[in-house]
C-alpha positions in Angstrom: 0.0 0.0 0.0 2.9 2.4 0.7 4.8 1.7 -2.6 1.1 2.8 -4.4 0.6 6.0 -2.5 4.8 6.7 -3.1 3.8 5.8 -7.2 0.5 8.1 -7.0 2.5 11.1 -4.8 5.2 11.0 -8.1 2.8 11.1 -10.9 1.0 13.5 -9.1 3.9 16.0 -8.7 5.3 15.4 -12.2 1.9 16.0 -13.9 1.8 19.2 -11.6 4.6 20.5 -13.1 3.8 19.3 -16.6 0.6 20.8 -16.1 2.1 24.4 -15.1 4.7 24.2 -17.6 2.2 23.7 -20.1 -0.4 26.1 -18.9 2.7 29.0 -18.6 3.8 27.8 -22.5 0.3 28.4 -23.8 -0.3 31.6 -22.1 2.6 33.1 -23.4 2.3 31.7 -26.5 -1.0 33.5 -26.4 0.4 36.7 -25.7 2.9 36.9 -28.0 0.9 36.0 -30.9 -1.9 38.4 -29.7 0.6 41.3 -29.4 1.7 40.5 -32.8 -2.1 40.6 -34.3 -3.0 43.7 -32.8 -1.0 45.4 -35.1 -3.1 43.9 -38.3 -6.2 45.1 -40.3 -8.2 42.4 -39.2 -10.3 41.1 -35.9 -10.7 37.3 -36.8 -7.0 36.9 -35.7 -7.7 38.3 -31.9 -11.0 36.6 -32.0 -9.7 33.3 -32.7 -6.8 34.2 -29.9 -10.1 35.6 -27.4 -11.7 32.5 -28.4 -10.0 30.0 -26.8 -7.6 31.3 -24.4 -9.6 30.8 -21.3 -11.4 27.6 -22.8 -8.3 25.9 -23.3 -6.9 27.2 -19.4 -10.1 25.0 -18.0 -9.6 22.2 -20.9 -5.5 22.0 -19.4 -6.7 22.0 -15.8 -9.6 19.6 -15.9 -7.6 17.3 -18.4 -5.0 17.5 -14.9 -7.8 16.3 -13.1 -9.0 13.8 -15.4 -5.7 12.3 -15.9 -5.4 12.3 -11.4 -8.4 10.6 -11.4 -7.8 8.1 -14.2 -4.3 7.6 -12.4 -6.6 6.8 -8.9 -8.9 4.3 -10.6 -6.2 2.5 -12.4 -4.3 1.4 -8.9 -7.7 0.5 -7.6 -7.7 3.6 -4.7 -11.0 4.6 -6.2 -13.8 3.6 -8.3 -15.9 6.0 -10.6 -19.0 5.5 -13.0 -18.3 7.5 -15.9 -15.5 5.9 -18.1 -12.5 7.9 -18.8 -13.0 8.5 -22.3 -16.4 9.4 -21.8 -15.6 12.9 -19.3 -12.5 13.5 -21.7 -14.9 13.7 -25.1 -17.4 15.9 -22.9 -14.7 17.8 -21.6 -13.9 18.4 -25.4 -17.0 19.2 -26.4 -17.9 21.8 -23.5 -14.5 23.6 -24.4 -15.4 23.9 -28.2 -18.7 24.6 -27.4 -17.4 28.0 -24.8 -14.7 28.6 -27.5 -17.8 29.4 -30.2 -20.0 31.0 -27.7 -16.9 33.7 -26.8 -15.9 33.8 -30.3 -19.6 35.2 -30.9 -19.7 37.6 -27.8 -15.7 39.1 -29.1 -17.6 39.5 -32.9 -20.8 41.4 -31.7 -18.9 43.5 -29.4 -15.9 44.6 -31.7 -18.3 45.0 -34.5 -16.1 45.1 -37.4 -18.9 45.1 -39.9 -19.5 48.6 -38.7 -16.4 49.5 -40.4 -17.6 48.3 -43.8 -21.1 50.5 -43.7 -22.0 53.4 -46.2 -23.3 56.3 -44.6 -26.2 55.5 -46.4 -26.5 52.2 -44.3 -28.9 52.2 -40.8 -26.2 51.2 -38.3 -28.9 50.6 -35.9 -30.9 48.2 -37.6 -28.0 46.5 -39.2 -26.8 45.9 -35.6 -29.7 43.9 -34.4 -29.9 42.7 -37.4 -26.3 40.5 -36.2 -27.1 40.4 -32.6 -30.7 38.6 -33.4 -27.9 36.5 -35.6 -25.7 36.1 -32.7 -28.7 35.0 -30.2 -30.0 32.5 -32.7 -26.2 30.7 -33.4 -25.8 30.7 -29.5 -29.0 28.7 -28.7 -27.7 26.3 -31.5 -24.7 25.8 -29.9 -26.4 25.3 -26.8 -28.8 23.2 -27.8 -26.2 20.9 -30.2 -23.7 21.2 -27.4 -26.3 19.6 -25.0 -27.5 17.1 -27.6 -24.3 15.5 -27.3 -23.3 15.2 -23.9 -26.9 13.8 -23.3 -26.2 11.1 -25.6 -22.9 10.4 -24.5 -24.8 9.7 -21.2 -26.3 7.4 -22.5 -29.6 9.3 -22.6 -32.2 8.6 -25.2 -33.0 11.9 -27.5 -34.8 10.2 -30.0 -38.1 11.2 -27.8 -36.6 14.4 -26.9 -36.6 14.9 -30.6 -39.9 14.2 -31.3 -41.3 16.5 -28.3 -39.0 19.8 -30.0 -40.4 18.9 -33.3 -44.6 19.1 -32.3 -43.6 21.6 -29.4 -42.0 23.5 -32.6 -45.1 23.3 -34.8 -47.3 24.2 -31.8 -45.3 27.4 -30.9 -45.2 28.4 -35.0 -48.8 28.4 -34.8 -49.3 30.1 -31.9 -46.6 32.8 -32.6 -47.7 33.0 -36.4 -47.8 36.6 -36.3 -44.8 37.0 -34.8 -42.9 35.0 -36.9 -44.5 37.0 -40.1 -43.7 40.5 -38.3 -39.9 38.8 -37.9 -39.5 37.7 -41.6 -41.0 41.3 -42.7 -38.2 43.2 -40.4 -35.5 40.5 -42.3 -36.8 41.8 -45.8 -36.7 45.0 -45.0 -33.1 44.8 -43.6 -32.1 43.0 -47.1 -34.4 44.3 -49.4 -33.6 48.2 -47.9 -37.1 50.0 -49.5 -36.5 52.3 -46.6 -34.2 53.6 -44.0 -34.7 55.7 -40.3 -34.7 59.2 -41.0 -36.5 59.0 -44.7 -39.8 60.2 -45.6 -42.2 57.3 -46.8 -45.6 57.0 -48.0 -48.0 54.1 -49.2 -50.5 55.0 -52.0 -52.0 51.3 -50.7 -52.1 52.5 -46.9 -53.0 55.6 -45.2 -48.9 55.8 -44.3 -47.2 59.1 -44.5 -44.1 60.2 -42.8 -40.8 60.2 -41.4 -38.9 56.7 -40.4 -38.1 56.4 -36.4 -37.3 53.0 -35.8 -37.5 49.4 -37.6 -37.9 46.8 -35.2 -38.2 43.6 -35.5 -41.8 43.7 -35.0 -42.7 47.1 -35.7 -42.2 49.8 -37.9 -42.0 53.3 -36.4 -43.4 56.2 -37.9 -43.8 59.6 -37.5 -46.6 61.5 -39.5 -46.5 65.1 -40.3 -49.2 65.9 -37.8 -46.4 64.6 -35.2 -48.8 61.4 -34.5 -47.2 58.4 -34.3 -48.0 55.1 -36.8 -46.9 51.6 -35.4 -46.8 49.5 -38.6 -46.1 45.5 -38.3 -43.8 44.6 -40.8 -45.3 42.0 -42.3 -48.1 44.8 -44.2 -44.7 46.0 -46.0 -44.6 42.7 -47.7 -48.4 43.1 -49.5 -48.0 47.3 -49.7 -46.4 49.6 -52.2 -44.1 52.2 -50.6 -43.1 55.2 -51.8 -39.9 56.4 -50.8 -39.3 60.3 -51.4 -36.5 60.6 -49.8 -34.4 59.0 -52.7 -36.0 61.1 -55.3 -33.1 62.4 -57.8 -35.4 65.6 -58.2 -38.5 66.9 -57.1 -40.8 67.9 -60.1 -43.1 71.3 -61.0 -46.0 70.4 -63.2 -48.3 73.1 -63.1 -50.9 74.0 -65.3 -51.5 77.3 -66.4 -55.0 79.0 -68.3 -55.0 82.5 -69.5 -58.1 83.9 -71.1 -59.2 83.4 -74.9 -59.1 86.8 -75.6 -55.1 86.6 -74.8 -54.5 83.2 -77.4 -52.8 85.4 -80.0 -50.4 85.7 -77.1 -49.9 82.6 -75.8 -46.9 81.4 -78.7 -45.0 84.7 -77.1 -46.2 83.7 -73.4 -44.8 80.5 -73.7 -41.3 81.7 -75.2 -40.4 83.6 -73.3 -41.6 81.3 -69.6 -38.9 78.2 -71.4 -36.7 80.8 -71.7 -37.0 82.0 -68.4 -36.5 78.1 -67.2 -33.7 77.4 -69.0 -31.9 80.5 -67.8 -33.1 79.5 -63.9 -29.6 78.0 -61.9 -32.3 75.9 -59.7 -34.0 74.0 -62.4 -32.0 71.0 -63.4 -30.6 71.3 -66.8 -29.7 68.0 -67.5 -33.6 67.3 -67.7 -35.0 69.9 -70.1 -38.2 72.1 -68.6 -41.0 71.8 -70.9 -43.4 74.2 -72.1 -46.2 73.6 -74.0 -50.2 74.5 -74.7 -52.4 71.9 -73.5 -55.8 72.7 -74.0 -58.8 74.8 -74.7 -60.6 74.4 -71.1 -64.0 75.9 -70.4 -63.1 79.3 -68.8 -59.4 78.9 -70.4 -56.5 78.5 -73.0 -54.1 76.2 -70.4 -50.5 75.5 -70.7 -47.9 73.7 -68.9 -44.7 73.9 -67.0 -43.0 70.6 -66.7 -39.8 70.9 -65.0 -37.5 69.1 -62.1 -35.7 71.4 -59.5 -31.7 70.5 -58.5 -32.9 70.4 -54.8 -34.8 67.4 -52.9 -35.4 69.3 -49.5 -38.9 70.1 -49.8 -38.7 73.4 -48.3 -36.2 74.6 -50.6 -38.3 73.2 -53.7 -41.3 75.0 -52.5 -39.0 78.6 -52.6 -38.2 77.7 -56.0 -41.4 76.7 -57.4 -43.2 80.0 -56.2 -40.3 81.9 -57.7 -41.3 80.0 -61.1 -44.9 80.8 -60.2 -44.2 84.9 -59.6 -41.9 84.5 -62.8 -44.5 83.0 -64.8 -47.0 85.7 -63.7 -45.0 88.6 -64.5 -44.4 86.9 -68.0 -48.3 86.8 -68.7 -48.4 90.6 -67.5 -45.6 91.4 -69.1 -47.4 90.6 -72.5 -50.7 92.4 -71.4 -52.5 88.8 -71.0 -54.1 87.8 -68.1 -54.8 84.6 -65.5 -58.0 83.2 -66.7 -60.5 81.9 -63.8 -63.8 80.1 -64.2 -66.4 83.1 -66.0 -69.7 82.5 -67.7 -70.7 84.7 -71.2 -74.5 85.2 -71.1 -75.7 86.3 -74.6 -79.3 88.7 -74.7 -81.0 88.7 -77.5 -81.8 92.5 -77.7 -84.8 92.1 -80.1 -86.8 90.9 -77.9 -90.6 90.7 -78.4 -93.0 93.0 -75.9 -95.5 91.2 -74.4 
């Protein structure tokens, strides 16, 4: 009995020191090759390193332990139930399993898809856009990770199985909605019909305004009487959206009637209003204005402006377009015309019979 605690006592204290050697190799091993990746362009280096330098701390320390213990059974100073190779693949497991689950916490914390976003791009969305990704890979890590141990344990899954797969059917039916409302927010994150901060508007819907927030249930808007529209985003995938905010231009069309006694005038009228557009620094060149007579109208000779302004802040358009207006107007005075509105001609017969 004395000769097998003097053998157990030795192994013990050289796989101690074996056991600290390796532990001090790997941490400054570690350290070096962190130090050295710091210095690069890319993250997936320091999260690889972030990864598994505590997993693998735990793996050497519990393999110590494992290898004690296996020590122990083998000269017949203890018994255990588990086999050896049973807590070693386990052990494995459970150290790859932490190494993915930290790898996934480093990623959505350094966020080094930020780096790569337009300043078009919704960093707000396209950030829960990967953390929703993150949550879902962690519960399937989880859930595989636990899958196996289980059946190293020599516990049946096969039922365990079947239970996820109706409890799965009955939770999609009772979360139907939900799972529509999530789908919509994932379209709109890839699809992009809209951003926060741009003006939408349904022709389909009575939706009008300013983005606040895309969930992942709801759509925030913000009308321009300051009320506030909570739109599930599954209605975006049977609507049509308008979005004005990514207009190149706005556009003037405006029709115009001056009287029929002024039609000799309207060849000159018209002249002289393109001219008057084509010499304006606000109306977009590149898309010639258009001037042309329309139509004899009941009260009216009518032409039209057809033009598209350089600005897309409405504001600003609505300067410019009542500069065109005042323009126009002077133009029609200019040529002793004027601005026809609705009038009725009533014709008397002046020989008219006495009674």
């Amino acid at each position: 009995m004395a000769v097998i605690f003097e053998n157990v006592y030795s192994y013990l204290i050289v796989l101690s020191i074996a056991t600290l050697f390796l532990l001090a190799i790997k941490n400054k091993l570690i350290s070096t090759i962190l130090a050295i990746s710091e210095k690069t362009n890319t993250i997936y280096d320091e999260l690889l390193l972030y990864s598994i330098k505590t997993p693998t701390t735990y793996l050497i320390t519990f393999s110590y332990l494992l290898l004690f213990i296996n020590h122990l059974v083998e000269n017949k100073i203890i018994s255990i139930v588990f086999s050896f190779s049973s807590l070693t693949y386990i052990l494995i497991i459970t150290s790859i399993a932490w190494s993915f689950l930290r790898g996934l916490n480093f990623y959505i914390t350094s966020k080094p898809f930020i780096k790569n976003l337009s300043t078009d791009d919704d960093v707000t969305l396209i950030t829960e856009t990967y953390e929703i990704v993150i949550r879902i890979l962690k519960v399937i890590v989880f859930i595989i990770t636990a899958l196996i141990i289980m059946q190293e344990l020599g516990l049946s899954i096969s039922g365990l199985l079947a239970f996820g797969g109706v409890g799965g059917l009955i939770v999609g039916l009772a979360a139907k909605d939900l799972l529509s409302n999530f789908f919509g927010g994932m379209m709109i994150f890839f699809d992009r019909p809209f951003r926060v901060g741009e003006f939408i508007k349904s022709p389909d819907r009575n939706i009008e305004g300013i983005v606040e927030k895309i969930g992942w249930r709801l759509t925030i808007v913000r009308t321009f009487s300051k009320n506030v529209l909570y739109i599930p985003n599954t209605a975006f995938s049977s609507i049509i959206v308008e979005n004005a905010t990514r207009m190149s231009n706005r556009r003037i069309n405006e029709t115009i009637g001056i009287r029929y006694d002024d039609l000799d005038k309207m060849s000159n009228i018209i002249d002289d209003v393109s001219r008057s557009l084509s010499q304006n620094t606000d109306i977009d060149q590149t898309q010639k204005a258009k001037v042309y007579f329309k139509s004899f109208s009941a009260s009216s000779c009518d032409f039209f402006i057809y033009a598209f302004t350089i600005t897309k802040d409405w504001e600003e358009f609505l300067k410019i377009k009542q500069s065109v207006l005042f323009s126009v107007a002077e133009i029609i005075s200019k040529h002793k015309a004027e601005i026809a509105f609705p009038t009725s001609t009533v014709y008397l017969n002046k020989d008219v019979s006495k009674q």
